[in-house]
Structures are given as C-alpha cells and as structure tokens.
N, C-alpha and C positions, 0 to 999 in steps of 0.2 A: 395507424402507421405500424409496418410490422420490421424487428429488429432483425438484420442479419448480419452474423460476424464475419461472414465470408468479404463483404462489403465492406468494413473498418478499414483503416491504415493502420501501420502497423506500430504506430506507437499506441495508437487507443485498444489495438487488440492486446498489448502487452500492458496498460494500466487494467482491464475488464480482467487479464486473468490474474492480477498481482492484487487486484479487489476480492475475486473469486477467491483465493488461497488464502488470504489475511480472515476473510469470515470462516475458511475450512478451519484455520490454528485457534478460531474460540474454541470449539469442541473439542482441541487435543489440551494434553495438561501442560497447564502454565507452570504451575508451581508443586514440590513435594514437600511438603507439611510432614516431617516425622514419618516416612514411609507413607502416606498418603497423595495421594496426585488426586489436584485439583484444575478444573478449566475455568476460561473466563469469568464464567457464569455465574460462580458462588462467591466470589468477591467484590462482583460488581467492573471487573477488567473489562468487559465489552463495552463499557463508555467510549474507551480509546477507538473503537473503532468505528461510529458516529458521524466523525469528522468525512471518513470516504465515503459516505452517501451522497454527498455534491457530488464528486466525479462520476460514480456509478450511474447516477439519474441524467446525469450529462450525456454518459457513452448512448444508455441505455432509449433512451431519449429521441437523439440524434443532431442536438444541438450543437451550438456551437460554444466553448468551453472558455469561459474566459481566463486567461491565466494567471493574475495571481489569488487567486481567490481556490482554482484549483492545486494549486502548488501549494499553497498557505494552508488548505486541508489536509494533504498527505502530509507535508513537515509537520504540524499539529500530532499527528496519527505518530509520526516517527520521535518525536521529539518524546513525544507522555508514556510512550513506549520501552522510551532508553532508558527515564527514569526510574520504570516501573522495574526494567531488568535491574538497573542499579540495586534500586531496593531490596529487589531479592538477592541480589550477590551478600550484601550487606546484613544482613539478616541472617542471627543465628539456625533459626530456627526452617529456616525454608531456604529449597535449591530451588533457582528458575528450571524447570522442565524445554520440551520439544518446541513447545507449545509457543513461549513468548519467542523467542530464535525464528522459527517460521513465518509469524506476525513481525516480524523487522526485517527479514528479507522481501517480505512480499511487499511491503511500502516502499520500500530501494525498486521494486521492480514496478511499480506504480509510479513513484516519482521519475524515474527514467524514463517509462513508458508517455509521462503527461509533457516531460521536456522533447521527447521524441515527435511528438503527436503534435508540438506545435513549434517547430522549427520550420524554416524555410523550406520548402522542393529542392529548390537548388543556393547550394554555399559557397559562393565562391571561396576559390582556392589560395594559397598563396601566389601562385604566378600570374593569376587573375583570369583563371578560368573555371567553368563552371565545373563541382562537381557533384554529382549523384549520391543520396542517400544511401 
C-alpha cells in the first residue's frame, strides 16, 4: 500500500503534520540549564512523545482510527507535556526553551486535527439544515 497525502482529509492531514512538528521540537532545546540548552534527548523528554505513534501508524497506515484511544494518546502527549513545562517554570535552575512551547502547540494541532478527522460530513445546523465543513 503506498501512502499519499494528497489523498487524506483534512483533519488527518493536520494531525500527520502536528505529529510531524512535535518530533521536529525533540531536537530543538527544551530546556536552559545555566546557559546551556538542552533537547528531548538528554533527559529522557522524548518518552512524551511515544503516546503519538498510535495516530501516526494509524494516518500512515490508512486505517481507520478509532477514537478514543486516539484522542486519549495525543491528551496523554499534552497532558505529561504541561507538566514537564510546569516543572521547568518551577525550577530554579532551568528555563523551558523553544523546544517544549512547539511540542504543546503541535499536539493542540493534532488533537484538533483527530477531532476534525472524525466528525460528521455534514452537521446540521441550528435551523436544521445541513452544513458543510
């Protein structure tokens, strides 16, 4: 089976890139340690992002995505996320960097993208006609 994005809808094209950009924010810096900038990688932060390999294998796939199980892995992803920023707010010694901020937008744009992707064609309206996505 060969993948093509041209093909997706457009909620799934906008989870595949909000997965895309959360694995681009491991390699920027999460955190400054004393003038030092450090990424996912040396503290073990890339656990967090784990959880979105179900959606990704889903898009990537071409399956069909069951939803709370997808939904319940990007909030996993957002939730250990906030805390992680928490922590560093918290912490004398370290400022969250670019890095975790990018990785919390990109799951907001995942989670939107997976609510998007499985929503009705058509919603009706309040006067009770159909309307277009």
């Amino acid at each position: 089976m060969q993948f093509n994005f041209n093909k997706l809808e457009l909620g799934a094209k906008i989870s595949l890139i909000g997965i895309g950009l959360a694995f681009i924010s491991l390699f920027l810096p999460w955190m400054d340690v004393r003038g030092r900038n450090q990424n996912a990688f040396l503290e073990g932060e890339f656990i967090i992002f784990l959880p979105l390999i179900y959606p990704l294998m889903i898009l990537l796939l071409g399956k069909t995505l069951r939803v709370f199980p997808g939904i319940l892995a990007v909030v996993i992803s957002l939730m250990t996320g906030s805390a992680l920023l928490t922590f560093y707010l918290l912490d004398r010694n370290s400022d969250p960097a670019s890095g975790i901020y990018v990785f919390l937008v990109a799951c907001l744009g995942t989670l939107y993208g997976l609510v998007r992707w499985n929503l009705p064609d058509n919603i009706s309206g309040p006067d009770g006609k159909d309307v277009e996505n």
